[in-house]
DOFIPA-468600 format. One line per field, with one value per residue (C-alpha): residue number from 1; residue in three letters; x, y, z. Coordinates in Angstrom, 3 decimals. Example, Ala and Ser with C-alpha at 12.3 -4.5 7.8 and 13.67 -1.06 7.14 Angstrom:
BEGIN
seq	[1  2]
type	[ALA  SER]
east	[12.300  13.670]
north	[-4.500  -1.060]
up	[7.800  7.140]
//
This chain:
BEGIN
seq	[1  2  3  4  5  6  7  8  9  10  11  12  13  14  15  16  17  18  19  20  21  22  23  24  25  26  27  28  29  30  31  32  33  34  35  36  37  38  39  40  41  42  43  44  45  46  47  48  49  50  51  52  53  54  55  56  57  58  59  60  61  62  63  64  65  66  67  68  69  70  71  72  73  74  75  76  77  78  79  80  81  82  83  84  85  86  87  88  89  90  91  92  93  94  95  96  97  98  99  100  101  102  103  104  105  106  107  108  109  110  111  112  113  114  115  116  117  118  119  120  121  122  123  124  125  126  127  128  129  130  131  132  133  134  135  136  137  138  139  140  141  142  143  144  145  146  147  148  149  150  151  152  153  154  155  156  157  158  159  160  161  162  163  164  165  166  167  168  169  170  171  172  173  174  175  176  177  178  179  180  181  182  183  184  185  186  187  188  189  190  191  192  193  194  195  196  197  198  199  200  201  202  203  204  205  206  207  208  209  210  211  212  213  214  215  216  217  218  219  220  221  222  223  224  225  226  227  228  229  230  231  232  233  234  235  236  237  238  239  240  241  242  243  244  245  246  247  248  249  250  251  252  253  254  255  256  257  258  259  260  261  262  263  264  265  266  267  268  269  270  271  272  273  274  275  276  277  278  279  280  281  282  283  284  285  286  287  288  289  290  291  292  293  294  295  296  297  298  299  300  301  302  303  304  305  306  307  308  309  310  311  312  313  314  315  316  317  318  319  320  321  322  323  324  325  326  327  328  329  330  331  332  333  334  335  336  337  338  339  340  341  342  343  344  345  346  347  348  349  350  351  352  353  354  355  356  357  358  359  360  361  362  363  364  365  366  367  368  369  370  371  372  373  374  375  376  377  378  379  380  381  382  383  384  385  386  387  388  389  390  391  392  393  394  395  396  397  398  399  400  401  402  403  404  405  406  407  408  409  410  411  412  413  414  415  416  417  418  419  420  421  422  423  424  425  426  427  428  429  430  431  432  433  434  435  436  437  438  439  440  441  442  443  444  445  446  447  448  449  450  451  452  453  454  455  456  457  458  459  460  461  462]
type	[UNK  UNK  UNK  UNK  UNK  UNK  UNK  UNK  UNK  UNK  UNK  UNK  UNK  UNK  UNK  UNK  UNK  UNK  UNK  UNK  UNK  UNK  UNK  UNK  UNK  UNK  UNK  UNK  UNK  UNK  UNK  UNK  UNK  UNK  UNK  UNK  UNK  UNK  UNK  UNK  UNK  UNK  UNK  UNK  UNK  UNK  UNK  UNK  UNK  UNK  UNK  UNK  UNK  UNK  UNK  UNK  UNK  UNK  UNK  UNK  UNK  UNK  UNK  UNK  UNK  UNK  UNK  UNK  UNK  UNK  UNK  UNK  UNK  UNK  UNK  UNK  UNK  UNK  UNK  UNK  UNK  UNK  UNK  UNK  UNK  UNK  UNK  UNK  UNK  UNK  UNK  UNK  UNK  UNK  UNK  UNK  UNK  UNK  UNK  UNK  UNK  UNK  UNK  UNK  UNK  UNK  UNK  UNK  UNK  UNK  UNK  UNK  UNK  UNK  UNK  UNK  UNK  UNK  UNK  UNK  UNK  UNK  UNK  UNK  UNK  UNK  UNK  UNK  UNK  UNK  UNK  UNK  UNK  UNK  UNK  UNK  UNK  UNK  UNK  UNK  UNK  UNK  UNK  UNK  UNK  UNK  UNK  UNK  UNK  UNK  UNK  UNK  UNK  UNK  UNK  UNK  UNK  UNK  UNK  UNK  UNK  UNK  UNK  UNK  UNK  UNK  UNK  UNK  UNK  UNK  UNK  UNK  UNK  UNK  UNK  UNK  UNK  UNK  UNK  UNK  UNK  UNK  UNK  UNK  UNK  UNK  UNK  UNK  UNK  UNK  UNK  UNK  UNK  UNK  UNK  UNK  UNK  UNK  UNK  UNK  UNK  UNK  UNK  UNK  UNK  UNK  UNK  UNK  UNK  UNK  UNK  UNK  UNK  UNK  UNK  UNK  UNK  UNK  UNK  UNK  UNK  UNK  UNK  UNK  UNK  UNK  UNK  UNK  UNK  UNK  UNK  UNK  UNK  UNK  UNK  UNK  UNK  UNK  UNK  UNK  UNK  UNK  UNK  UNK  UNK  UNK  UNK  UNK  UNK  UNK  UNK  UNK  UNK  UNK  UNK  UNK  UNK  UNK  UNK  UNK  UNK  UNK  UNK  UNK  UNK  UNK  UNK  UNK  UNK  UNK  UNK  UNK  UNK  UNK  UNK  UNK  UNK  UNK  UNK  UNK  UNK  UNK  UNK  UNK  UNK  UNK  UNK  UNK  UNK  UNK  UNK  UNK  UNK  UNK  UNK  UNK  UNK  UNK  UNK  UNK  UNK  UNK  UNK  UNK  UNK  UNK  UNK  UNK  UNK  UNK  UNK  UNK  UNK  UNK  UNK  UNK  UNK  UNK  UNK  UNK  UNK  UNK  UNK  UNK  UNK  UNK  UNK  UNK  UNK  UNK  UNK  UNK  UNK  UNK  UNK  UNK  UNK  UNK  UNK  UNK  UNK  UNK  UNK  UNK  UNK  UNK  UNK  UNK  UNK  UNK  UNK  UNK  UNK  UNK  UNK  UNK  UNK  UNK  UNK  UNK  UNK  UNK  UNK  UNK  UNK  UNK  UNK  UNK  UNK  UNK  UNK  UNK  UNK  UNK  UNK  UNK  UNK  UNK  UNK  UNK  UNK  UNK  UNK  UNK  UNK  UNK  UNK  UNK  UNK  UNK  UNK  UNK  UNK  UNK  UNK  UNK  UNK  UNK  UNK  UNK  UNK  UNK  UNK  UNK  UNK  UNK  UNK  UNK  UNK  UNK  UNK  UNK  UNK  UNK  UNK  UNK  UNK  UNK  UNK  UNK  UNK  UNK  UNK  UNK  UNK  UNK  UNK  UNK  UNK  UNK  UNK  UNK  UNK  UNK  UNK  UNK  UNK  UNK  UNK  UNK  UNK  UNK  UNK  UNK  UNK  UNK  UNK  UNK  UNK  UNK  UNK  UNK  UNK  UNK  UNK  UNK  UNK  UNK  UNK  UNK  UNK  UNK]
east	[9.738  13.485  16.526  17.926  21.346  22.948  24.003  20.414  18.840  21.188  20.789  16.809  17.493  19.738  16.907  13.969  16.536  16.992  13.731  12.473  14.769  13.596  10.639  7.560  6.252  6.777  3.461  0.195  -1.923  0.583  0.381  -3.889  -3.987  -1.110  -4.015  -6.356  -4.817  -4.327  -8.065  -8.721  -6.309  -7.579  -11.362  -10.175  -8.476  -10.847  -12.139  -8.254  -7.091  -10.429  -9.022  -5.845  -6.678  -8.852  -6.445  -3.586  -5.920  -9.111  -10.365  -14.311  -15.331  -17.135  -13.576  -11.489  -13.836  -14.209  -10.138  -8.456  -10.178  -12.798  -11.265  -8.779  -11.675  -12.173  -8.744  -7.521  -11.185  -10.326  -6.463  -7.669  -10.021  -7.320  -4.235  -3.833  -4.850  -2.494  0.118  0.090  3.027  1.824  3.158  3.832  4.313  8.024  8.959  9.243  13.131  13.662  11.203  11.171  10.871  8.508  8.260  7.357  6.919  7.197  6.106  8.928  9.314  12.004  13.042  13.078  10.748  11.115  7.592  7.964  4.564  3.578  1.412  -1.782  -3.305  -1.289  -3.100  -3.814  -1.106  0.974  -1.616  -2.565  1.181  1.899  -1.402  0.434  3.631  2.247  0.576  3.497  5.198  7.605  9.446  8.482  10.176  7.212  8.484  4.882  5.572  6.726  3.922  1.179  2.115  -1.144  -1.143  1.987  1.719  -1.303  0.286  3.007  0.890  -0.774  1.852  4.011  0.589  0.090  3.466  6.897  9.547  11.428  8.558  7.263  8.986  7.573  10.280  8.776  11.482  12.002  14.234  17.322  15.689  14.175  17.849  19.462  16.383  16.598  20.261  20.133  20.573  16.597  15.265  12.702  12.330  8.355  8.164  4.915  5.705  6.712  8.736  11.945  12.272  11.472  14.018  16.733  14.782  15.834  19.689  19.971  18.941  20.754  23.893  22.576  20.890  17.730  14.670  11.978  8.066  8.010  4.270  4.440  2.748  2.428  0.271  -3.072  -5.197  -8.819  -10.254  -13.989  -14.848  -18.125  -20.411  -19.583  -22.579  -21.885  -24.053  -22.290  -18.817  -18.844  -19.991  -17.463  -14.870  -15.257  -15.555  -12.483  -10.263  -11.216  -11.360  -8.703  -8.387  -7.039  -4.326  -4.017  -1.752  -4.558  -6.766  -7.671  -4.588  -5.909  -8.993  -8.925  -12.478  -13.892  -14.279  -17.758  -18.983  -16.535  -19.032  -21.142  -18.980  -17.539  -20.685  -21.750  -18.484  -18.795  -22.615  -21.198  -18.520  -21.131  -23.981  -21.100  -19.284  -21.434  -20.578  -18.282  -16.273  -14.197  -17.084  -17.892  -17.504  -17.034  -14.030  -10.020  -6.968  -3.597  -1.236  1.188  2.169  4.825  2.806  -0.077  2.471  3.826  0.130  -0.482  2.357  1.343  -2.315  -2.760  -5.297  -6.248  -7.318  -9.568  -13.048  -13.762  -11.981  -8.660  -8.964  -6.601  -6.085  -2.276  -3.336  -5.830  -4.459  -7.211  -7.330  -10.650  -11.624  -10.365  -10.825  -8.727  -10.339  -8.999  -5.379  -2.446  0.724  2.408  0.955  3.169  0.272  0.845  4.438  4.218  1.674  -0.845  -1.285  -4.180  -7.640  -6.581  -8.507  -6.876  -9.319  -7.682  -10.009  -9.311  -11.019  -8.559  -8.518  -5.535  -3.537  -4.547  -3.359  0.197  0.804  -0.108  2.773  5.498  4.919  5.807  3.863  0.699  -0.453  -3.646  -6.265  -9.252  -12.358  -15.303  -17.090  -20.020  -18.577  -16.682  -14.442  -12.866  -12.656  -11.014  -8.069  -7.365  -7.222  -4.836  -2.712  -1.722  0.672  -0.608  -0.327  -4.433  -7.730  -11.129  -13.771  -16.798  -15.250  -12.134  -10.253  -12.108  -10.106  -8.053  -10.815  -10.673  -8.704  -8.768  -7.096  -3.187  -2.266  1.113  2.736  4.663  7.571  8.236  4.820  6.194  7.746  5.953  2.228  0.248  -3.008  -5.084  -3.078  -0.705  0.436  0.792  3.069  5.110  6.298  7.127  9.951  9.380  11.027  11.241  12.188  12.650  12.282  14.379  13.473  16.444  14.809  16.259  19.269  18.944  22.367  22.755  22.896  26.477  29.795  31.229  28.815  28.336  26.751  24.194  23.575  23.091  20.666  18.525  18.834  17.780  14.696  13.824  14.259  12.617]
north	[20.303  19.821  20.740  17.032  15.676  12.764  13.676  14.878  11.750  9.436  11.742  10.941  7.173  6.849  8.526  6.130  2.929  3.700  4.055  1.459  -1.005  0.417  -1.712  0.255  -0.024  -4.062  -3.997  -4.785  -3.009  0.208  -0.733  -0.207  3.306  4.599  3.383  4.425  8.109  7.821  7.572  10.807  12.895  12.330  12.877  16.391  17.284  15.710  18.797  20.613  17.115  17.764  21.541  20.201  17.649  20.138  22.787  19.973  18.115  19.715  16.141  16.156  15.652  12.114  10.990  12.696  10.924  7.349  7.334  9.340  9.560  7.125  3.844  4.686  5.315  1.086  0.203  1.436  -0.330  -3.710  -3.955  -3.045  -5.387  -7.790  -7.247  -8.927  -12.574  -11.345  -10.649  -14.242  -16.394  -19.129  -22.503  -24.914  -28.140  -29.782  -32.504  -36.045  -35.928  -33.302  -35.341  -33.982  -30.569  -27.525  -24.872  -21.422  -18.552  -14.675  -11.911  -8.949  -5.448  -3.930  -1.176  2.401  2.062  4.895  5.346  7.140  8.923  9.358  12.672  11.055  9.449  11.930  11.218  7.305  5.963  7.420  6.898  3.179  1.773  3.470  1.644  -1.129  -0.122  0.903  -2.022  -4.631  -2.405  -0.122  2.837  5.257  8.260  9.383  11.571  12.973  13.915  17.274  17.593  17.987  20.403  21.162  17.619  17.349  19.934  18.298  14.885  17.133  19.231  15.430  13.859  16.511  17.348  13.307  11.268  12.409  12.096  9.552  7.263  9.160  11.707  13.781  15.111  17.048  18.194  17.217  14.999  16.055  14.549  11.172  10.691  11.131  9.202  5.745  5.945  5.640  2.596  2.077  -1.264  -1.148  1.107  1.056  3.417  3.826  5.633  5.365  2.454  4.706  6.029  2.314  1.527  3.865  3.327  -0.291  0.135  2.874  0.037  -3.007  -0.813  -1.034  -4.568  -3.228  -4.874  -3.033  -3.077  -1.025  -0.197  1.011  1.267  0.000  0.008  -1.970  -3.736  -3.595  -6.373  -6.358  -9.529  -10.149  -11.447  -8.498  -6.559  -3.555  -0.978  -1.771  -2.362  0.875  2.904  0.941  1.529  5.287  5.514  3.545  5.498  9.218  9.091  11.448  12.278  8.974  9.626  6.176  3.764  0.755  2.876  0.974  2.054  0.936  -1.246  -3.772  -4.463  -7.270  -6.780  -7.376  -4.659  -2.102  0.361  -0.314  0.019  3.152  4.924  4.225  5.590  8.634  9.113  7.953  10.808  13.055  11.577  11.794  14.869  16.900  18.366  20.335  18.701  21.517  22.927  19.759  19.863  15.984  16.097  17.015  18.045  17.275  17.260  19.887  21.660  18.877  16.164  17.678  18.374  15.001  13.313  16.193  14.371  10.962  12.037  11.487  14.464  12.540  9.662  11.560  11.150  13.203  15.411  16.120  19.905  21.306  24.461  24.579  27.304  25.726  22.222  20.337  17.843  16.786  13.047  12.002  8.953  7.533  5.179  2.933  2.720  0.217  -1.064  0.737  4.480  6.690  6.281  2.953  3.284  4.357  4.287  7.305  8.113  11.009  11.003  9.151  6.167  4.741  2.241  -1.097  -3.446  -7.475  -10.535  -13.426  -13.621  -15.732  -13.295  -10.790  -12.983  -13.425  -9.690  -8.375  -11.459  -9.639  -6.749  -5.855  -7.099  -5.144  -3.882  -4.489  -6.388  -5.783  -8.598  -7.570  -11.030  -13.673  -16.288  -18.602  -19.883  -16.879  -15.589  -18.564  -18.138  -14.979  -15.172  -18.112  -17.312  -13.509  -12.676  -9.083  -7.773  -7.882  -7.022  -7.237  -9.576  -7.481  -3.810  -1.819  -0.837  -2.280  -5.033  -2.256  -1.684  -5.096  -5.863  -9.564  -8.891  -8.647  -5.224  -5.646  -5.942  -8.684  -7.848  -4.323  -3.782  -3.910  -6.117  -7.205  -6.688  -5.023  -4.362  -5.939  -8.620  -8.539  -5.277  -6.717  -8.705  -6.668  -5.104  -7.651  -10.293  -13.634  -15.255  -18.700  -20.620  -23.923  -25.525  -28.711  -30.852  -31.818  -34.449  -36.885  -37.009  -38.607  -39.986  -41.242  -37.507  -37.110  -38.305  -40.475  -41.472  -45.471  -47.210  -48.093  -44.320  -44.135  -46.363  -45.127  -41.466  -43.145  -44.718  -41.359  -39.164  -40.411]
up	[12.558  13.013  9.776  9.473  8.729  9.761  13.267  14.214  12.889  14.222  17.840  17.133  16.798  19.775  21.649  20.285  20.744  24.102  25.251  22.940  25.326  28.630  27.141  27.610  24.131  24.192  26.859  25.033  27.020  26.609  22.617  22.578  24.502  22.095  19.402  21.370  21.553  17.903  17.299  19.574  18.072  14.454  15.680  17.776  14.737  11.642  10.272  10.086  8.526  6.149  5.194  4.554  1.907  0.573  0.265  -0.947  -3.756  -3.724  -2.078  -1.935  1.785  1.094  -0.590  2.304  4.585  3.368  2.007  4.916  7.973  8.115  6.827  9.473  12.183  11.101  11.379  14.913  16.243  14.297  15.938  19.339  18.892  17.739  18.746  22.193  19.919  17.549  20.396  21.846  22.241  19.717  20.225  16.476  16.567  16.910  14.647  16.412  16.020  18.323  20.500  24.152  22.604  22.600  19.494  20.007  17.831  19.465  17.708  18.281  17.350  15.064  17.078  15.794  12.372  9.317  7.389  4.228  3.117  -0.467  -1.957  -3.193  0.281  2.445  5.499  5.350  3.845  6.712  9.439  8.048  8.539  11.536  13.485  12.219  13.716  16.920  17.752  16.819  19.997  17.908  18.056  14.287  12.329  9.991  6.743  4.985  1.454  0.517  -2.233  0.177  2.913  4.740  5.820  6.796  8.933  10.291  11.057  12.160  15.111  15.831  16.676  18.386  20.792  21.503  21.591  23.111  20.608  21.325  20.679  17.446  15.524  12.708  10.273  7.464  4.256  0.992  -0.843  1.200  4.313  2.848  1.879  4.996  6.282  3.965  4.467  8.372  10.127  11.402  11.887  9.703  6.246  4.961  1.919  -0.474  -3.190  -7.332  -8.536  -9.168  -5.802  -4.625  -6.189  -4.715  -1.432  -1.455  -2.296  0.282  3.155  1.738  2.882  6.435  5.854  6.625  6.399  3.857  2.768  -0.432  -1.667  -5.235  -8.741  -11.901  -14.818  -12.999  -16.089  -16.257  -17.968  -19.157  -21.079  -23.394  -21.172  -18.326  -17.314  -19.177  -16.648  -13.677  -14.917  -16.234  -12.992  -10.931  -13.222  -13.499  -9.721  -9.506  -12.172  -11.431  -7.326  -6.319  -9.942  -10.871  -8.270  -6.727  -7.131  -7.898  -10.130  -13.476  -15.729  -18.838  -19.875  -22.326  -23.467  -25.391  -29.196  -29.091  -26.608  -27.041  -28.383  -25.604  -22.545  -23.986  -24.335  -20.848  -19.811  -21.099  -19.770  -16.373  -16.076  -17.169  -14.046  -11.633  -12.271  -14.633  -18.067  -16.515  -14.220  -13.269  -11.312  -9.641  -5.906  -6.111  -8.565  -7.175  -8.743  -9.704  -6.375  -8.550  -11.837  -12.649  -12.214  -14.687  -17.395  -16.945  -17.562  -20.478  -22.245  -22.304  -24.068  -27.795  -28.666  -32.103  -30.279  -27.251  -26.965  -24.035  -22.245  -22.435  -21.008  -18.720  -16.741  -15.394  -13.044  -11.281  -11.448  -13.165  -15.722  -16.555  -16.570  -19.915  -22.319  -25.002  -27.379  -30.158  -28.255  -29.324  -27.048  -28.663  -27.715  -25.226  -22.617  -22.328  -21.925  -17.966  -15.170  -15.737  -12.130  -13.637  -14.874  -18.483  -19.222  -22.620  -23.635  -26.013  -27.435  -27.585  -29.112  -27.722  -24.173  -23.900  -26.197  -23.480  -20.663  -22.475  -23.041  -19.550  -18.358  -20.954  -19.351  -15.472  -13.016  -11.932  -8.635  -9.126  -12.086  -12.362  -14.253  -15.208  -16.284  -15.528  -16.092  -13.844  -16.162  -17.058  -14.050  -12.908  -16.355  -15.359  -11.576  -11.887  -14.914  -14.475  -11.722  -9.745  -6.002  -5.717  -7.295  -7.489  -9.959  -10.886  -8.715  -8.544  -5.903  -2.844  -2.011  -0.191  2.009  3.526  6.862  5.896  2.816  2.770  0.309  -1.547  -4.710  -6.292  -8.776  -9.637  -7.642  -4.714  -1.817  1.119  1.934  5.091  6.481  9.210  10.979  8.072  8.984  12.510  11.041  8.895  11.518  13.911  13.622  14.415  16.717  16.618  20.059  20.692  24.627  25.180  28.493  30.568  31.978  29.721  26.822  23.170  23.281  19.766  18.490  19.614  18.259  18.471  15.745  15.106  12.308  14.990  15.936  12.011  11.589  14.610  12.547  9.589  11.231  12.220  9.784  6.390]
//
């Protein structure tokens, strides 16, 4: 761990630019053992990473597993697998009026890339856009969050025992050192992390014209019409909401549940919470806890105790919150005024679907939607009339889990998208080139220009 300020980070980006044009991490070959080193350092140090999330949110080993470590396992084997296809000099075709012509497009790295980490995936959502770093042939500066120490120590001792720092650099801190960080010139700024600090995120790099990916939030809708099949929408919907104690940024926010099976749905949401986590969820092994104290008093505010049905305990000192429902909720409660980020489910009930459709648009755009419905129609009204990063019909949250699925928001979501060949792409430029022969010369494209020369343009170009 190095004590930043803006002479040691700009010494740490002359260091990275340098080597980054000696041109070493621009071979493909060079790109997949760096991945493949990736993958060995995670599996020598698995069960530490496991300890830390543990010890950071109380993360239950099949969660730690299947979030953190394991859908990462996937990802490093799916870009090796990839990546020299990805890599390829593609040639496009070149319109007829630059006839004689070839059109190529190269796939370049930034440079010298920051990756800002956020608290609730503090292993993954580092790890996950750094793969996708690697292999587009960059240079990375990786600041974990400050919430969740154990891990970043972990990434920390990972990447100081693997990589030489002037190809990746850990720098660990708090906010102090993600604002000398966004406000140096990189080539590349990807941040996950809450709307607000998106926010001053993106007006620290337009300064220094840098190029950005921000991942954030928002207040993801849950929609579970009439005809949904009540039994399974309401398992997938609790697993969805209460992984990682509701501590994701696509969790179901709020549901808004048919008029007609209301009743229904909430009932089996409550016996759900109770088959997965017990009657007392506190001494579940399966259920987490709140990353800190602020963040719990934060979620403790937004809960209307009049209007809970279960839950709604707390203990400060040990950080839990258990899983918690709201029924009979309007617009116009506080816990619809901000994303819950926590195990609150406020549940609103509807009986017009297109009234539904038209408040979700007057609101900001969501991260994620979620349908719970048989029928095609609907499914094809929502789908194509509501505006939202991504989402699932009849699940939550897997989408994510999909290489062959772009992850981003849209609006106050978010800007840009990554994962699989996407991230590839993110953090690559694209370099258009265009080969002229000299074998011959169009002649009519240069002055002096006749009325002849205009027609033959016209002719052309129509």
């Amino acid at each position: 761990m190095i004590n930043i300020d803006n002479e040691k980070i700009l010494d740490v980006l002359k260091k990275q630019k340098e080597y980054f044009y000696e041109g070493e991490t621009k071979d493909i070959d060079f790109r997949i053992r760096q991945l493949q080193k990736l993958k060995g350092a995670i599996q020598d140090n698995e069960k530490l990473i496991m300890e830390a999330l543990y010890k950071d949110l109380h993360k239950p080993e099949f969660e730690a597993y299947a979030t953190e470590i394991g859908y990462i396992y996937d990802s490093i084997g799916y870009f090796i697998k990839n990546l020299k296809k990805w890599a390829k000099v593609r040639r496009v075709k070149t319109p007829t009026v630059h006839f004689g012509s070839r059109s190529y497009i190269y796939a370049e790295p930034y440079g010298s890339v920051l990756i800002v980490g956020p608290f609730n995936y503090p292993f993954q959502l580092i790890v996950e856009p750094l793969i996708g770093a690697i292999a587009a042939g960059n240079c990375v500066v990786i600041k974990p969050s400050e919430y969740t120490t154990n891990v970043s120590k972990i990434v920390y001792k990972i990447i100081k025992e693997n990589f030489h720092e002037k190809y990746i650099e850990v720098i660990e801190g708090g906010k102090e050192e993600t604002s000398v960080l966004i406000n140096s010139p990189f080539d590349y700024i990807f941040f996950t992390g809450s709307v607000a600090v998106g926010k001053i995120v993106a007006e620290a790099a337009a300064k220094n014209l840098v190029p950005v990916t921000l991942e954030l939030g928002g207040k993801s809708p849950t929609i579970v019409h009439k005809d949904a099949n009540i039994e399974s929408a309401s398992e997938r919907i609790i697993w969805g909401k209460f992984m990682n104690v509701g501590q994701t940024c696509v969790a179901p926010d709020y549901l808004l549940v048919h008029k007609e099976i209301k009743d229904q749905l909430v009932f089996k949401l409550v016996e759900k919470i109770k088959i997965f986590y017990g009657n007392n969820p506190k001494t579940s092994k399966d259920y987490g806890r709140i990353v800190n104290e602020k963040h719990l008093s934060r979620i403790k505010a937004l809960i209307d105790e009049d209007k809970v049905i279960l839950g709604g305990d707390y203990d400060t000192e040990e950080l839990y919150m258990a899983p918690t429902i709201i029924n009979n909720v309007t617009w116009e409660d506080k816990v619809m005024e901000e994303e819950i980020f926590g195990p609150v489910l406020p549940v609103l009930e509807y009986e017009d679907l297109n009234e539904i459709i038209n408040k979700i648009n007057s609101r900001p755009k969501p991260l994620a939607l979620y349908l719970f419905t048989e029928s095609r129609e609907v499914e094809k009204k929502v789908v194509e009339n509501i505006s939202y990063g991504g989402g699932c019909i009849n699940d939550t949250m897997t989408h994510l889990a999909s290489p062959f699925l772009p992850f981003g928001g849209v609006g106050t979501a978010g800007v840009g998208s990554y994962h699989g060949q996407r991230s590839f792409e993110t953090f690559s430029h694209m370099k258009s080139v265009l080969k002229k022969s000299t074998r011959f010369n169009l002649k009519f494209i240069f002055p002096p220009y006749t009325k002849k020369k205009v027609a033959m343009l016209r002719r052309v170009m129509k």
